[in-house]
PDBQT receptor file of N, H, CA, C and O in Angstrom, charges set to zero:
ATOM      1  N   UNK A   1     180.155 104.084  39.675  1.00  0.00    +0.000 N 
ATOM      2  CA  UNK A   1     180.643 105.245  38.981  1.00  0.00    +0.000 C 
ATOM      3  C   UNK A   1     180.062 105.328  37.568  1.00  0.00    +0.000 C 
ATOM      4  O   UNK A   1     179.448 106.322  37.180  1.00  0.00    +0.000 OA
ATOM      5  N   UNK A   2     180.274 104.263  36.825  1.00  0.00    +0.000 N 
ATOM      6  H   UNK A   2     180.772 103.455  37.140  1.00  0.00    +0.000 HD
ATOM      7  CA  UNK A   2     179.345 104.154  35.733  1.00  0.00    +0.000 C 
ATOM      8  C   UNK A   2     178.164 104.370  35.396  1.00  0.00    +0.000 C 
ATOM      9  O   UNK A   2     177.841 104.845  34.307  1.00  0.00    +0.000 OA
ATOM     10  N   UNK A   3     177.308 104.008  36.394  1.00  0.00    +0.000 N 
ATOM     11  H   UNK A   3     177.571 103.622  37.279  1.00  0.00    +0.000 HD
ATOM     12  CA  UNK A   3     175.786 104.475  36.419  1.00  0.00    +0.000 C 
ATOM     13  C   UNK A   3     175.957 105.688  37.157  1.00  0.00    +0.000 C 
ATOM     14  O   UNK A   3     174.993 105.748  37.921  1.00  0.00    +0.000 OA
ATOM     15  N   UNK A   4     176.614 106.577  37.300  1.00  0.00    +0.000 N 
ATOM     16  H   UNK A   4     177.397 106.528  36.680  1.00  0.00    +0.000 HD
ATOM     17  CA  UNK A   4     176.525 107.824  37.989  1.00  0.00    +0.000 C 
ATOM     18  C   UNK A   4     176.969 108.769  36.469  1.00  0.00    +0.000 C 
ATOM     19  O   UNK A   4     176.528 109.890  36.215  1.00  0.00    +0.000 OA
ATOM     20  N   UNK A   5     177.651 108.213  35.852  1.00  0.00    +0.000 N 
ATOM     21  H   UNK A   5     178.009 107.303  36.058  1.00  0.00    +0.000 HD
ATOM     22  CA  UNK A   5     178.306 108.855  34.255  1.00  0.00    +0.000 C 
ATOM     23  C   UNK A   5     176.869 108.759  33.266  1.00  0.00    +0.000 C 
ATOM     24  O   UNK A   5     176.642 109.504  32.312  1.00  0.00    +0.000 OA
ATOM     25  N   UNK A   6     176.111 107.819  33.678  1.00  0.00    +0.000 N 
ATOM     26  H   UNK A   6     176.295 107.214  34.453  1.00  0.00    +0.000 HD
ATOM     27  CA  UNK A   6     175.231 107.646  32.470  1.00  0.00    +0.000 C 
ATOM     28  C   UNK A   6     173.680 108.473  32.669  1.00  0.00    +0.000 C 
ATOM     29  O   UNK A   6     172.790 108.772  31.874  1.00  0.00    +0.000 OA
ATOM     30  N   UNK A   7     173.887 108.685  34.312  1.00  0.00    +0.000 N 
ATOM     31  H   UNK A   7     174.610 108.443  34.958  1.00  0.00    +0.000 HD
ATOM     32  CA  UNK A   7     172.371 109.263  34.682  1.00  0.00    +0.000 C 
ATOM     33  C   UNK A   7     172.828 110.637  34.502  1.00  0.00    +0.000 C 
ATOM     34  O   UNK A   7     172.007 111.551  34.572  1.00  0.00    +0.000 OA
ATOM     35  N   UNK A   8     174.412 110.933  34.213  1.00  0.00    +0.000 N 
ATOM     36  H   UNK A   8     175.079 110.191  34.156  1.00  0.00    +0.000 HD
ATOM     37  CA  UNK A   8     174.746 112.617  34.584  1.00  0.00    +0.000 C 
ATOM     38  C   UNK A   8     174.578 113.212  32.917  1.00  0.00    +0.000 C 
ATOM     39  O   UNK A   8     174.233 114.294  32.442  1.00  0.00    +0.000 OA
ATOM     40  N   UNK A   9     175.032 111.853  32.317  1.00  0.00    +0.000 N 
ATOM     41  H   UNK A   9     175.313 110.974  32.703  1.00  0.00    +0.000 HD
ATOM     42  CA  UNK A   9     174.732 112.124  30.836  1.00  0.00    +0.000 C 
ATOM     43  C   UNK A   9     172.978 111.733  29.882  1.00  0.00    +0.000 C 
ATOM     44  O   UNK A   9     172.690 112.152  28.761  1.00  0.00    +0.000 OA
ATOM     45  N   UNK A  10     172.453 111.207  30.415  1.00  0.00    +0.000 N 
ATOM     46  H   UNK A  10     172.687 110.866  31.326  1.00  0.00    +0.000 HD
ATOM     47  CA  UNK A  10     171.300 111.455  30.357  1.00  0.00    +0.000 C 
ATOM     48  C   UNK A  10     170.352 112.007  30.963  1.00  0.00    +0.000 C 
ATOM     49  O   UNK A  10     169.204 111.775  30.583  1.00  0.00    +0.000 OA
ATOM     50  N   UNK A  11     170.638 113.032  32.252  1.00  0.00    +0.000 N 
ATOM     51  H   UNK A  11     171.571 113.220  32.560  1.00  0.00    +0.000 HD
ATOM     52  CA  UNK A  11     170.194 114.460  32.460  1.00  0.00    +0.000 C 
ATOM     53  C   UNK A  11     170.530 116.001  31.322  1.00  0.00    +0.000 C 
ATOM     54  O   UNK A  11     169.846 116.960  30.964  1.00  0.00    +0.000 OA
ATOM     55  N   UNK A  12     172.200 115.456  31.022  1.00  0.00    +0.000 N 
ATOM     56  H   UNK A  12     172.755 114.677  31.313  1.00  0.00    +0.000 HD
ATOM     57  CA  UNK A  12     172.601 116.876  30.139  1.00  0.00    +0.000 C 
ATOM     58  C   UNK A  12     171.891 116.450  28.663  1.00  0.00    +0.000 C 
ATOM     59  O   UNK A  12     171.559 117.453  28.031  1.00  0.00    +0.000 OA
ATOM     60  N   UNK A  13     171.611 115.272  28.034  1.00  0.00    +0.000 N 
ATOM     61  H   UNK A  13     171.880 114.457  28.548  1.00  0.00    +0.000 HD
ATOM     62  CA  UNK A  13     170.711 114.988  26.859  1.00  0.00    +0.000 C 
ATOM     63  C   UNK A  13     169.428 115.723  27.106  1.00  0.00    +0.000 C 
ATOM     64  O   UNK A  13     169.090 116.774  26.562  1.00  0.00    +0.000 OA
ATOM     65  N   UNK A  14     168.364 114.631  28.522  1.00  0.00    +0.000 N 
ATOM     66  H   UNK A  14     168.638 113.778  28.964  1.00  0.00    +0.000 HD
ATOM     67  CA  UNK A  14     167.387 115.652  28.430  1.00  0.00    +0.000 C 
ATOM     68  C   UNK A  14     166.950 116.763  28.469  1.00  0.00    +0.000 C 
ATOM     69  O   UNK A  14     165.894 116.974  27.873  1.00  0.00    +0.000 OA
ATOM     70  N   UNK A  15     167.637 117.889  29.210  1.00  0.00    +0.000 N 
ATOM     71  H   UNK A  15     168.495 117.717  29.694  1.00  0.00    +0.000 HD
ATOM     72  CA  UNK A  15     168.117 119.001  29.688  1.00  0.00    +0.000 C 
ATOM     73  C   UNK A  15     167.784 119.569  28.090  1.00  0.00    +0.000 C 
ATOM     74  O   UNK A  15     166.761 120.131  27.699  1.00  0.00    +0.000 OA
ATOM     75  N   UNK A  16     169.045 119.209  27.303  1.00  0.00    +0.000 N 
ATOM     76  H   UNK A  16     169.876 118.752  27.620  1.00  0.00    +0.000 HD
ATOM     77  CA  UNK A  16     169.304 119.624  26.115  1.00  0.00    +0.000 C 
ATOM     78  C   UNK A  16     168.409 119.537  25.103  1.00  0.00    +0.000 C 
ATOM     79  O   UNK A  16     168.625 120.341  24.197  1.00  0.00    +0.000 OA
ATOM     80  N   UNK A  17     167.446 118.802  24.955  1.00  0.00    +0.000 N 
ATOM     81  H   UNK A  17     167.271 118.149  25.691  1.00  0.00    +0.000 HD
ATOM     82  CA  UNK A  17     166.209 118.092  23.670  1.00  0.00    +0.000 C 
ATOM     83  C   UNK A  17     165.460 119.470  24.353  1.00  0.00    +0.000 C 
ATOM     84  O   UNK A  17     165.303 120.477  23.662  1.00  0.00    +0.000 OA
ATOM     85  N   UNK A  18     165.084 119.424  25.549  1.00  0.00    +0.000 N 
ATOM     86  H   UNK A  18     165.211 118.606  26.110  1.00  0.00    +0.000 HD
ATOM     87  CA  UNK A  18     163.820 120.449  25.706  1.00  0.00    +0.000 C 
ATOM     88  C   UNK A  18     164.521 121.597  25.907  1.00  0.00    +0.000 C 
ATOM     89  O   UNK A  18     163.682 122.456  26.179  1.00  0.00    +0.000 OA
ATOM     90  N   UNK A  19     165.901 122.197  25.921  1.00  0.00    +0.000 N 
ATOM     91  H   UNK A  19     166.582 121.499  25.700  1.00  0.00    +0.000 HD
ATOM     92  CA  UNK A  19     166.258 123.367  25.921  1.00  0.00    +0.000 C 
ATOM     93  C   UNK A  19     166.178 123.621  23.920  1.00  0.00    +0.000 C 
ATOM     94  O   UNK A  19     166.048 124.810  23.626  1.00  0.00    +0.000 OA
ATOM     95  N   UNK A  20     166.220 122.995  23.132  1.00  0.00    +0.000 N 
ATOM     96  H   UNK A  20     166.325 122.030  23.371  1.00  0.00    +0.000 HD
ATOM     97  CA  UNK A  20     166.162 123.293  21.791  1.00  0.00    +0.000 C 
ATOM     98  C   UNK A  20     164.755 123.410  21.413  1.00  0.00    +0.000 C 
ATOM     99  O   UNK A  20     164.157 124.422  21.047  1.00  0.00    +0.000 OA
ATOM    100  N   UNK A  21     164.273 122.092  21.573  1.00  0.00    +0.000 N 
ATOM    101  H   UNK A  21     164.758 121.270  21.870  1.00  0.00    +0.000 HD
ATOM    102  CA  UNK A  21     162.724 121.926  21.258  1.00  0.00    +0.000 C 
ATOM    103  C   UNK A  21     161.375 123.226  21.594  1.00  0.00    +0.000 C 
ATOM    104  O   UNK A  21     160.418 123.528  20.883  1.00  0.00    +0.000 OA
ATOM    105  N   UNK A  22     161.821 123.806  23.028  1.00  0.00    +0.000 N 
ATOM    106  H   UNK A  22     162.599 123.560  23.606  1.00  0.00    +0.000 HD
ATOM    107  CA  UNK A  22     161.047 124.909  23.489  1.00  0.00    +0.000 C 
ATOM    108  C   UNK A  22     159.178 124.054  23.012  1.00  0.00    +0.000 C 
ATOM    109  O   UNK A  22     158.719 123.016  22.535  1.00  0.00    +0.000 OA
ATOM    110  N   UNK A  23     158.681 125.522  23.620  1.00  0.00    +0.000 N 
ATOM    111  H   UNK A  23     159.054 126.365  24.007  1.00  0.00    +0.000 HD
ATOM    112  CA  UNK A  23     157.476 125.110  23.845  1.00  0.00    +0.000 C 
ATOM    113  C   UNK A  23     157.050 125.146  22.533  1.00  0.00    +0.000 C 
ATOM    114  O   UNK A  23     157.783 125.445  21.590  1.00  0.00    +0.000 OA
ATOM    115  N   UNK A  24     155.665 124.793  22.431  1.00  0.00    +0.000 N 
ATOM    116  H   UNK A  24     155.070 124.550  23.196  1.00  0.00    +0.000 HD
ATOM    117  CA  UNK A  24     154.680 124.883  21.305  1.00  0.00    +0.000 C 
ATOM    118  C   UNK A  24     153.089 125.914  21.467  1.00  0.00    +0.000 C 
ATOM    119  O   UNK A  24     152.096 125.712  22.165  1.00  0.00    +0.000 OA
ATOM    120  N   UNK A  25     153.311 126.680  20.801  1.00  0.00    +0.000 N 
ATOM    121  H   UNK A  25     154.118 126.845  20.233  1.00  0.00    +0.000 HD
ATOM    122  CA  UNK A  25     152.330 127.817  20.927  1.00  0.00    +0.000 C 
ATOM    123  C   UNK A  25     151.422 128.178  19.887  1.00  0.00    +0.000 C 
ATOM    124  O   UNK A  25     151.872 128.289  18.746  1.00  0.00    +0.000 OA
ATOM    125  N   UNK A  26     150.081 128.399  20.134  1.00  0.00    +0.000 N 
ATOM    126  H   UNK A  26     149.716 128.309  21.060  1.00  0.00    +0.000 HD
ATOM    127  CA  UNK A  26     149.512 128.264  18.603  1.00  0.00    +0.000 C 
ATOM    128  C   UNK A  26     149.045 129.244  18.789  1.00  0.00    +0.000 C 
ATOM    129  O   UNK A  26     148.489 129.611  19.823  1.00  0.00    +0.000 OA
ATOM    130  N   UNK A  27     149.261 130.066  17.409  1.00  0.00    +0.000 N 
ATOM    131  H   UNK A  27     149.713 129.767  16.568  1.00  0.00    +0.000 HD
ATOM    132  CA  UNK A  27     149.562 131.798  17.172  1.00  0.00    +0.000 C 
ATOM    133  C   UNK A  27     148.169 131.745  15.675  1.00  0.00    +0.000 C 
ATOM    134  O   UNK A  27     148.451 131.339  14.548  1.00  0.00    +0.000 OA
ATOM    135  N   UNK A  28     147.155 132.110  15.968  1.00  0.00    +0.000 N 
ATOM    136  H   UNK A  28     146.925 132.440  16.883  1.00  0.00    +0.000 HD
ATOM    137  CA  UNK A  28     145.708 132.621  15.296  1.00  0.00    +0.000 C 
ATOM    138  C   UNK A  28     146.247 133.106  14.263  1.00  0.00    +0.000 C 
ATOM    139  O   UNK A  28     147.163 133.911  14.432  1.00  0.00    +0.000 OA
ATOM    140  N   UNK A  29     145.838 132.758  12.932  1.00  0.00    +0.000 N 
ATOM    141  H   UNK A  29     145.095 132.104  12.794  1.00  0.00    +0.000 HD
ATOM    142  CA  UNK A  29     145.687 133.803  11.969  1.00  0.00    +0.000 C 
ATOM    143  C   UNK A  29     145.453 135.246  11.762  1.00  0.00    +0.000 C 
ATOM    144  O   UNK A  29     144.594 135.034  10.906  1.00  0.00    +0.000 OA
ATOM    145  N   UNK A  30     145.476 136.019  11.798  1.00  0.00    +0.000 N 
ATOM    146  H   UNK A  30     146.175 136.191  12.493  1.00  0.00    +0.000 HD
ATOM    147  CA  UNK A  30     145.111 137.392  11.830  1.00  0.00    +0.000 C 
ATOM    148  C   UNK A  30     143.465 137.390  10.716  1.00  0.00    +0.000 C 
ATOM    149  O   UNK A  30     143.302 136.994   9.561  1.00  0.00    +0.000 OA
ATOM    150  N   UNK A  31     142.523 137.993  11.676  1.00  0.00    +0.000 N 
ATOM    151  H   UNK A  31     142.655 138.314  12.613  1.00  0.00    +0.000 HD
ATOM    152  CA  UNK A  31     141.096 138.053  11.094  1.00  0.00    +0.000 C 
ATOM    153  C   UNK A  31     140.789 139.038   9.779  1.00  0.00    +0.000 C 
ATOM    154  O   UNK A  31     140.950 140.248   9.941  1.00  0.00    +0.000 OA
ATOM    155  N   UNK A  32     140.454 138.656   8.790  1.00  0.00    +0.000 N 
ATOM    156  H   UNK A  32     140.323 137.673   8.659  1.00  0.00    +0.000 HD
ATOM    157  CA  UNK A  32     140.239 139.225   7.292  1.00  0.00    +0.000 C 
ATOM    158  C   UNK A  32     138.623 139.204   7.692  1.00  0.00    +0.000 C 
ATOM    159  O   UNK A  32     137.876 138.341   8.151  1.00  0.00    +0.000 OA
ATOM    160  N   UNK A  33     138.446 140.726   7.247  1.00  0.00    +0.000 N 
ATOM    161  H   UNK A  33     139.053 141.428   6.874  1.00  0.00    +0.000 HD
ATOM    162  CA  UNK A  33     136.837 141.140   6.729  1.00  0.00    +0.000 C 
ATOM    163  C   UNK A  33     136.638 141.045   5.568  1.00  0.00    +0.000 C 
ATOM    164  O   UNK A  33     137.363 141.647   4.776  1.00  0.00    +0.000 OA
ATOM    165  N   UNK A  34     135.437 140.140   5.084  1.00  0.00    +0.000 N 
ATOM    166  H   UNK A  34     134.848 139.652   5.727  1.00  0.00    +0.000 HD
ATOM    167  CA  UNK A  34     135.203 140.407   3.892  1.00  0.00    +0.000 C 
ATOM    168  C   UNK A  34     134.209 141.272   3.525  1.00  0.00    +0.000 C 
ATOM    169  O   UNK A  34     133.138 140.900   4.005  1.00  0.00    +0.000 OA
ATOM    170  N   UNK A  35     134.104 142.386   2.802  1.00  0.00    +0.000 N 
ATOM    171  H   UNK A  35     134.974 142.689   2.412  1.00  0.00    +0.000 HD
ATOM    172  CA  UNK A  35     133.046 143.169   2.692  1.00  0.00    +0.000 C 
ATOM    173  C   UNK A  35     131.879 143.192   1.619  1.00  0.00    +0.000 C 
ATOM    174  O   UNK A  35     132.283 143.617   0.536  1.00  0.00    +0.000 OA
ATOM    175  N   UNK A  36     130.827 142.921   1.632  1.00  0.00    +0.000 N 
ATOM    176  H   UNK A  36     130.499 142.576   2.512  1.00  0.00    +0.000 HD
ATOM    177  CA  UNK A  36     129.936 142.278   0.609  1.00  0.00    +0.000 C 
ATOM    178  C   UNK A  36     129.461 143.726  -0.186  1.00  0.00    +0.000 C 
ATOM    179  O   UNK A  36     129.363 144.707   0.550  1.00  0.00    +0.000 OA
ATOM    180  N   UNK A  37     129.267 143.847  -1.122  1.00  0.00    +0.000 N 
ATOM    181  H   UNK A  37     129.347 143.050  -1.720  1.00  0.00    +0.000 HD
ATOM    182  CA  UNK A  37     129.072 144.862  -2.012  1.00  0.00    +0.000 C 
ATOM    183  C   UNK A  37     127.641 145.047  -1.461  1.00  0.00    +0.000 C 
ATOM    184  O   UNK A  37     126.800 144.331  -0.920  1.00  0.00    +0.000 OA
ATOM    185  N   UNK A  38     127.756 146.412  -1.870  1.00  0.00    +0.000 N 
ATOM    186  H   UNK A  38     128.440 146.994  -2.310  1.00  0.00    +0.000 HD
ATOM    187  CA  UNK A  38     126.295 147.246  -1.429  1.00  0.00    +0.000 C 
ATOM    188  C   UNK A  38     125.235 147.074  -2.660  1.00  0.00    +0.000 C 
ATOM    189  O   UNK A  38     125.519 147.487  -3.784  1.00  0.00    +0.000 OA
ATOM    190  N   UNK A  39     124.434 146.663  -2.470  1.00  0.00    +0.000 N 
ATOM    191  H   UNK A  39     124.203 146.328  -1.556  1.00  0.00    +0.000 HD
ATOM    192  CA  UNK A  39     122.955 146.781  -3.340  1.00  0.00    +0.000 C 
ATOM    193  C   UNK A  39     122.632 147.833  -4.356  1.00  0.00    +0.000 C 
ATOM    194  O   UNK A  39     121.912 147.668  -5.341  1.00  0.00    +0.000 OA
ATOM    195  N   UNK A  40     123.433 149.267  -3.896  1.00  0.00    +0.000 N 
ATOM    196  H   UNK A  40     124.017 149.401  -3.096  1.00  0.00    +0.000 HD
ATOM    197  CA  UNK A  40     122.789 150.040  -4.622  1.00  0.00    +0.000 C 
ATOM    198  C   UNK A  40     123.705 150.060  -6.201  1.00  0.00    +0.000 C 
ATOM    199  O   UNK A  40     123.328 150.549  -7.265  1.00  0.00    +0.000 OA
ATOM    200  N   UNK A  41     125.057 149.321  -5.885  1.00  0.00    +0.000 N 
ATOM    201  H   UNK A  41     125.364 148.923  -5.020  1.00  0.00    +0.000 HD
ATOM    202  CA  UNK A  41     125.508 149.038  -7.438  1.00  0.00    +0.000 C 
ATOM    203  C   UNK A  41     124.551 148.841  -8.564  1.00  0.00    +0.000 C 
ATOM    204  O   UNK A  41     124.426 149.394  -9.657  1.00  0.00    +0.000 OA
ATOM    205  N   UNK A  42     123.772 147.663  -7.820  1.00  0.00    +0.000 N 
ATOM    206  H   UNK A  42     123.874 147.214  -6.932  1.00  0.00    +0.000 HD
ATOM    207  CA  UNK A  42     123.186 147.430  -9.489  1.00  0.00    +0.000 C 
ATOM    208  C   UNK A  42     123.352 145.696  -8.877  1.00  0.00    +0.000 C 
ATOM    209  O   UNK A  42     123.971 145.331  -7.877  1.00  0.00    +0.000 OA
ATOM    210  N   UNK A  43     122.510 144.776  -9.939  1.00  0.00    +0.000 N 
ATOM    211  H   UNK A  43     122.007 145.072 -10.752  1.00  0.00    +0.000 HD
ATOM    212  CA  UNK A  43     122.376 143.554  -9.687  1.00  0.00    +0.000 C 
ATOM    213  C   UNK A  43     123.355 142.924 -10.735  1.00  0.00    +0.000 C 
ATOM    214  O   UNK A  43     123.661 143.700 -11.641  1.00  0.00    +0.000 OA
ATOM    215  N   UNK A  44     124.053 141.339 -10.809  1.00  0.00    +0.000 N 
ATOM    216  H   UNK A  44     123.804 140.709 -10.073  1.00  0.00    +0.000 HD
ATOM    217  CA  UNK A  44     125.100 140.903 -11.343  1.00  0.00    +0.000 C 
ATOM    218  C   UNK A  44     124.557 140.305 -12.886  1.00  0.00    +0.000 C 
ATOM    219  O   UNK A  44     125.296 139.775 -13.716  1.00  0.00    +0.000 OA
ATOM    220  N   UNK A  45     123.141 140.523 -13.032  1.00  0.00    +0.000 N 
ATOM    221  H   UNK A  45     122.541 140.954 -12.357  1.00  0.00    +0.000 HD
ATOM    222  CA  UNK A  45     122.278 139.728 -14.481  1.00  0.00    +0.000 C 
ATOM    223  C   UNK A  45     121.987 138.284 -13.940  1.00  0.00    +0.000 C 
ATOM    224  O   UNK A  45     121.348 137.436 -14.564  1.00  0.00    +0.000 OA
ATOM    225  N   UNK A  46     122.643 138.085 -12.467  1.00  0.00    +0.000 N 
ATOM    226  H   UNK A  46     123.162 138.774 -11.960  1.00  0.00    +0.000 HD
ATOM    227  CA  UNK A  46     122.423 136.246 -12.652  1.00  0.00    +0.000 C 
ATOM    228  C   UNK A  46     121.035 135.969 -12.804  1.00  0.00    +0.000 C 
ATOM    229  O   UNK A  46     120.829 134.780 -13.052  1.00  0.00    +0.000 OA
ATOM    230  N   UNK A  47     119.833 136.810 -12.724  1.00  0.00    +0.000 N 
ATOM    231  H   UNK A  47     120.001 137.775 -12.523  1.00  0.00    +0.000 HD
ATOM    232  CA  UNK A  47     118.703 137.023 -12.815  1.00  0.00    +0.000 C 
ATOM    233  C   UNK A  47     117.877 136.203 -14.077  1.00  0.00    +0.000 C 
ATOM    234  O   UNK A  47     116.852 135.525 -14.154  1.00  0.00    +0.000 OA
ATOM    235  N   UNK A  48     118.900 136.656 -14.980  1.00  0.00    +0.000 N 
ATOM    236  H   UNK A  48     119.733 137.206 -14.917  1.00  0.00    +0.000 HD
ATOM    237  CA  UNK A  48     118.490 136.787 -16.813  1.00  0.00    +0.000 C 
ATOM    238  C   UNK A  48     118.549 134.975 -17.014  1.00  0.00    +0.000 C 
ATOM    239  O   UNK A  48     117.541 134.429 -17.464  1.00  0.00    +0.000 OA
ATOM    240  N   UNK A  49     119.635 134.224 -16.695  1.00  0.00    +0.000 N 
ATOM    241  H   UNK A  49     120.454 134.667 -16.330  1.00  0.00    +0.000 HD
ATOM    242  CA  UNK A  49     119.478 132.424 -16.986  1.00  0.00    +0.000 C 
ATOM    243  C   UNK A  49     118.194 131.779 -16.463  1.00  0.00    +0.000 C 
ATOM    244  O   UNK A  49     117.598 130.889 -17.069  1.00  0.00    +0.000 OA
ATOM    245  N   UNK A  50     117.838 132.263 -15.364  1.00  0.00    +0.000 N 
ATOM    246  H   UNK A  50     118.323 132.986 -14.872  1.00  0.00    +0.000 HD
ATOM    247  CA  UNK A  50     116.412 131.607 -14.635  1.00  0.00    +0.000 C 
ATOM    248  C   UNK A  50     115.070 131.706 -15.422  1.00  0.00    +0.000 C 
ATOM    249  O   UNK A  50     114.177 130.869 -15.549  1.00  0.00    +0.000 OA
ATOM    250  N   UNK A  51     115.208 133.200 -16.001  1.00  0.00    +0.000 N 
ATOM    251  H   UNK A  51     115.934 133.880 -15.898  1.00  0.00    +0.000 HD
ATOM    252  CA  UNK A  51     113.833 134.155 -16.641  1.00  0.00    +0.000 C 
ATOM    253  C   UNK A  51     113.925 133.487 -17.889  1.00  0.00    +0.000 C 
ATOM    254  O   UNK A  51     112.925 132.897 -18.298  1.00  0.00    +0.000 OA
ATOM    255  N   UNK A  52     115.296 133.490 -18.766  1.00  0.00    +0.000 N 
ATOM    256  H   UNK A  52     116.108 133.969 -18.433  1.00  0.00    +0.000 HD
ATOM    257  CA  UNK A  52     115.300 132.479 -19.402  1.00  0.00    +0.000 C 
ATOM    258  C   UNK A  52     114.961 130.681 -20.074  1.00  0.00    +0.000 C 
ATOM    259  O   UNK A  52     114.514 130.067 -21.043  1.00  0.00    +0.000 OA
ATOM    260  N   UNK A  53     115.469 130.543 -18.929  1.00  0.00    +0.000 N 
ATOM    261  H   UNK A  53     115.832 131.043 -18.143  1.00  0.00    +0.000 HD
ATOM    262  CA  UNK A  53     114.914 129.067 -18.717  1.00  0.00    +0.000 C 
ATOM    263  C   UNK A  53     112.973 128.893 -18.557  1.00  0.00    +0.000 C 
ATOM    264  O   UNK A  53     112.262 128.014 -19.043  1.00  0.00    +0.000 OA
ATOM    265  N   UNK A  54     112.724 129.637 -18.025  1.00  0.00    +0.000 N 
ATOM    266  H   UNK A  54     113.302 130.351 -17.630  1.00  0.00    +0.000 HD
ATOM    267  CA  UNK A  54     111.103 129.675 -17.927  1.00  0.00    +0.000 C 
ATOM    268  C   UNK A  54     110.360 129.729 -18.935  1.00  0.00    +0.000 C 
ATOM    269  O   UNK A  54     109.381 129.007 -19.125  1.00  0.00    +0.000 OA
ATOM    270  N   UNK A  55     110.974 131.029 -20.029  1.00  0.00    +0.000 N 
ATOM    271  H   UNK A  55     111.769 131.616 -19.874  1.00  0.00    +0.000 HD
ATOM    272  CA  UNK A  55     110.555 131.566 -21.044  1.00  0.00    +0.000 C 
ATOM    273  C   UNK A  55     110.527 129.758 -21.920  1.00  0.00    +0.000 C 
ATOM    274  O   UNK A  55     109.526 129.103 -22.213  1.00  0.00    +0.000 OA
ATOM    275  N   UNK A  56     111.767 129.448 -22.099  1.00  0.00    +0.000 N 
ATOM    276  H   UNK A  56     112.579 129.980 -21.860  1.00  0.00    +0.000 HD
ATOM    277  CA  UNK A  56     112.005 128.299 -23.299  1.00  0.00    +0.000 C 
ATOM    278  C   UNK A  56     111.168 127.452 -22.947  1.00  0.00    +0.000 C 
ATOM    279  O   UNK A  56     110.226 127.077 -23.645  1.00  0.00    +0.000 OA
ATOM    280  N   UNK A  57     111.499 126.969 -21.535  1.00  0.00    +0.000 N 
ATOM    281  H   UNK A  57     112.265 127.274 -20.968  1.00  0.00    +0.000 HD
ATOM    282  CA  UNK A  57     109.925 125.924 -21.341  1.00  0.00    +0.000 C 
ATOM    283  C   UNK A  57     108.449 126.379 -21.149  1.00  0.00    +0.000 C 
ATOM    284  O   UNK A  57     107.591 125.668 -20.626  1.00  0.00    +0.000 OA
ATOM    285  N   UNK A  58     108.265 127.490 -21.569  1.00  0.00    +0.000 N 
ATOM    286  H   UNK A  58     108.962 128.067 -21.994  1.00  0.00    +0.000 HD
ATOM    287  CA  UNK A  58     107.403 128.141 -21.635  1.00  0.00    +0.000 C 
ATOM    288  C   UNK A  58     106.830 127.764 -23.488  1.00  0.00    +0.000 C 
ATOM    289  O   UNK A  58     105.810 127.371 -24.053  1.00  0.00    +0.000 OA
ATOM    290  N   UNK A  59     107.677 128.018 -23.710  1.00  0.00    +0.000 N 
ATOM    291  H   UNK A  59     108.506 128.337 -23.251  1.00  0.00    +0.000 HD
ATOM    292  CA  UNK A  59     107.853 128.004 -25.523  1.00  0.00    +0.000 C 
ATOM    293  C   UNK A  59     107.693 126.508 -25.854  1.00  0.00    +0.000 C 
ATOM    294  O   UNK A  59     106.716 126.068 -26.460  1.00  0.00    +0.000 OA
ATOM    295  N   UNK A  60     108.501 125.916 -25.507  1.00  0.00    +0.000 N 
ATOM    296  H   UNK A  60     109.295 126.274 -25.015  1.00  0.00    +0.000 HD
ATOM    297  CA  UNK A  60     108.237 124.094 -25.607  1.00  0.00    +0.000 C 
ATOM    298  C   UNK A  60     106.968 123.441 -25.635  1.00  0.00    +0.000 C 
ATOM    299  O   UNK A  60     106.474 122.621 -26.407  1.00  0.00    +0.000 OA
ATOM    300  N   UNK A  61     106.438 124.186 -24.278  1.00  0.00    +0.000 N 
ATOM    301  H   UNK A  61     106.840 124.852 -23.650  1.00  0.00    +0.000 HD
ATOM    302  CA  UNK A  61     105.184 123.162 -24.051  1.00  0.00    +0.000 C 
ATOM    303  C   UNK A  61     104.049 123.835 -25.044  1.00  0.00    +0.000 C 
ATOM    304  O   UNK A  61     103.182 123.068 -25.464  1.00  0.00    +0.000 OA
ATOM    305  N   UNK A  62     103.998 125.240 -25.451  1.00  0.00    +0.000 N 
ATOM    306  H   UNK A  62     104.702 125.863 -25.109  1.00  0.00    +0.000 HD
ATOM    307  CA  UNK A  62     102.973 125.511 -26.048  1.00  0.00    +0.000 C 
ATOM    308  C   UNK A  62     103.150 125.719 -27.658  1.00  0.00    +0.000 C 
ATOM    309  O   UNK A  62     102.434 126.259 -28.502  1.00  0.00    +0.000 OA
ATOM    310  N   UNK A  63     104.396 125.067 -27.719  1.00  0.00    +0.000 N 
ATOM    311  H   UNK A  63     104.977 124.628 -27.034  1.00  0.00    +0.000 HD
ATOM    312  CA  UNK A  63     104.879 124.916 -29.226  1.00  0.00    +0.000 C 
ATOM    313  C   UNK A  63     104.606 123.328 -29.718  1.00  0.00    +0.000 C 
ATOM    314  O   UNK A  63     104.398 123.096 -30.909  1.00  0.00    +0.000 OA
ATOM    315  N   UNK A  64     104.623 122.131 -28.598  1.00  0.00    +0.000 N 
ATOM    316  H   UNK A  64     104.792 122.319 -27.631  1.00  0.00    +0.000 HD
ATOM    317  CA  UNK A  64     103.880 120.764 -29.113  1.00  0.00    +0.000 C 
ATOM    318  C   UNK A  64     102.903 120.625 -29.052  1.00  0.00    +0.000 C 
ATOM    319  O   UNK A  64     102.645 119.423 -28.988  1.00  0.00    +0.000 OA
ATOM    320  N   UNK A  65     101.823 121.413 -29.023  1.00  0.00    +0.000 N 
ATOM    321  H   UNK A  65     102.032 122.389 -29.075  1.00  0.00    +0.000 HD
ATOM    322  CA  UNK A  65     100.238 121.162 -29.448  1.00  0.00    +0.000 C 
ATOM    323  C   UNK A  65      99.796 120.516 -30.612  1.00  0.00    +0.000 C 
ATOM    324  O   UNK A  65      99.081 121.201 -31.343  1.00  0.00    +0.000 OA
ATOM    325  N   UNK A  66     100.065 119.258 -31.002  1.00  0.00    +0.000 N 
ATOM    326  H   UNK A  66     100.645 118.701 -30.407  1.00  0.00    +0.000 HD
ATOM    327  CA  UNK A  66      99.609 118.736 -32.512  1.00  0.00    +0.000 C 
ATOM    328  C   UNK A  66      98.433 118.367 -32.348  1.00  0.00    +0.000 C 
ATOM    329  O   UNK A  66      97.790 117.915 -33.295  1.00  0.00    +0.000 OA
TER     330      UNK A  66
């Protein structure tokens, strides 16, 4: 009788863990466009540090001529 009390009560436990627990479902982010700016704006200057940099070592090397 005892082991008939304990298997009846550890059916209504397990029963019970996976009636709360439920399944596990993996639900996607929703997809974001990012939209890249159009060209015909105009350019951001990042242009100007590079042209820069050329110019100075440009200037350097033909400024130590001793």
């Amino acid at each position: 009788m005892l082991k008939t009390i304990s298997l009846a009560l550890a059916g209504v436990v397990a029963a019970g863990t996976a009636a709360i627990a439920g399944t596990v479902e993996y639900v996607a982010p929703p997809m974001v466009e990012v939209m890249e700016p159009s060209g015909s704006m105009g350019s951001s200057g990042a242009w100007i540090i590079p042209v820069l940099a050329i110019v100075l070592i440009a200037v350097a090397v033909s400024a130590s001529d001793d």
